[in-house]
N, C-alpha and C positions, 0 to 999 in steps of 0.2 A: 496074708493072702487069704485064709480064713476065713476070715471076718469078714473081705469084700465081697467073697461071694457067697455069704449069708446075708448081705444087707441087698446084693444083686439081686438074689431071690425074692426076698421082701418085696421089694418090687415090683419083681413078674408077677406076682400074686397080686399086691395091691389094684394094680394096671390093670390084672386080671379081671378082677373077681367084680369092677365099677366099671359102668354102663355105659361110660364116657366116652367111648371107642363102636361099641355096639351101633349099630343102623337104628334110625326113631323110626316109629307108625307112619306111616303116610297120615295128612290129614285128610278130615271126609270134607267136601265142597259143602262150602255155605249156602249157595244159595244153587239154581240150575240152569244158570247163563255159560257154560262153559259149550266152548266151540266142537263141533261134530266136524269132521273132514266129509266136504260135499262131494263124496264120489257116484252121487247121482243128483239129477236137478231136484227132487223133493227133497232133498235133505240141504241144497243151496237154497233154497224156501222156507225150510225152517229157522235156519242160522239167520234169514233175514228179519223172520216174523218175533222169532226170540230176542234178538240184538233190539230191535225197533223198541218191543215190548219191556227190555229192558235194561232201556236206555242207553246200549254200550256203542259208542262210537266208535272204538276198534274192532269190534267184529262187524259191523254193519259197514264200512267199509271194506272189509273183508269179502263180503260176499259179493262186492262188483267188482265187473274187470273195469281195467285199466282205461277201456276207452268207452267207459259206461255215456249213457246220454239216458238224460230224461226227455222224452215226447209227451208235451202239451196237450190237453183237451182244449181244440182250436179255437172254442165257444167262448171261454172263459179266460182266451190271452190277452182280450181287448185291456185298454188300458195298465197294459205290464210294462209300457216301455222296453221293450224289446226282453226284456228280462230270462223270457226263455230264449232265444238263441242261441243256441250254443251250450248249452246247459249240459257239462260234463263230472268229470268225478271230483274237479275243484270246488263247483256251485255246489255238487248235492253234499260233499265235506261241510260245505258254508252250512247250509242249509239244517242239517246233523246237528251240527254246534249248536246253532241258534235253539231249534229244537230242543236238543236235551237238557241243554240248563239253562230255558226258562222255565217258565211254571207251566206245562200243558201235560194234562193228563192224555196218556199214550195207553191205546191199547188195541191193536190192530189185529182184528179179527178177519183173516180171510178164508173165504169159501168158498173150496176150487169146485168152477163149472164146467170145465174142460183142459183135457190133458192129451198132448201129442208131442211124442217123444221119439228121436232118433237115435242113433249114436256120436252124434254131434252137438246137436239143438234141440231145444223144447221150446214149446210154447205152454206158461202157463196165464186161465184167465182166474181172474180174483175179484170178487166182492173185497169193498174192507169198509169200515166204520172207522175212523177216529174220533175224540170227542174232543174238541178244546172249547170255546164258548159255543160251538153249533158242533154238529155233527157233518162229518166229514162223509160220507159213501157215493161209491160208484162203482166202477169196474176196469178194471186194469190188468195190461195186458202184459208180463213177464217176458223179456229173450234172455233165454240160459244155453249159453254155449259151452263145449269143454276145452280144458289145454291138451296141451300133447300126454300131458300126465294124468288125463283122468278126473280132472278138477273142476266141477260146475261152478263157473260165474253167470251174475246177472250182467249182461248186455248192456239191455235197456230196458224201462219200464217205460210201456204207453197207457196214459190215460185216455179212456175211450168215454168220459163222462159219467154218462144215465144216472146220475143220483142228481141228489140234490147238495151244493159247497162241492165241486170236484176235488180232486187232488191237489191239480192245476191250482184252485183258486186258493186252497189252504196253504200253497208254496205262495203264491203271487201275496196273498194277507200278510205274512210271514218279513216277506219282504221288504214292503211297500208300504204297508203300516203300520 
């Protein structure tokens, strides 16, 4: 009887005294794509510009609701074959996909010119630049709505053109050729 409970002890000590049981370090994040909870529309802005920037398909999804649409720059639909029609959170997935893993250098710079915000909805406008063989700019106009919980999605994004290669037509490229 002894014995067993000197060699029980042995034990609790051994168990004890090894770090095998102990809680590890958290890791520190590799890199700075990690998701902010958009409980305001500029921070549903960020998550978009970040995600976009770096290349993650599941948060850039993320940041649109459910019943997102993309609205066309009406200049540059010609010859799309209806392409934008309908253009919701299935197309702009499509569109995402094709996007991040081809070769196109992404890096989407926006520069807000105007900001108007409720407790419902925002409007934001944006400058953006992308680069793939041409350079992509114009100005575009964000709907950021909240849920019942406080949660900013992006609506819809309208393209309102004034650059030169719209948005419009870098989706319709995309597509089509």
């Amino acid at each position: 009887m002894g014995c067993k409970i000197f060699y029980f002890i042995q034990i609790l000590i051994f168990f004890s005294s090894c770090t095998m049981f102990s809680p590890r370090n958290s890791e520190n994040p590799e890199n700075d794509d990690y998701w902010i909870e958009p409980f305001s529309p500029s921070i549903s802005i960020e998550n978009y510009i970040k995600s976009y920037n770096t290349k993650n398909p599941l948060y850039y999804i993320r940041t649109l609701e459910n019943s997102f649409q993309f609205i066309p720059y009406s200049n540059d639909t010609i010859g799309s074959s209806g392409l934008f029609q309908n253009w919701d959170l299935s197309k702009e997935n499509q569109y995402i996909d094709i996007i991040f893993t081809e070769d196109y250098f992404l890096n989407i710079t926006l520069a807000e010119s105007l900001l108007d915000s409720t407790d419902t909805n925002a409007l934001f406008y944006y400058t953006y630049e992308v680069i793939q063989n041409d350079t992509a700019n114009g100005l575009l106009l964000f709907y950021i709505i909240s849920d019942f919980s406080g949660i900013w999605y992006i609506e819809k994004i309208e393209d309102l053109g004034s650059g030169n290669n719209s948005w419009t037509n870098l989706r319709k490229n995309i597509f089509i050729y």
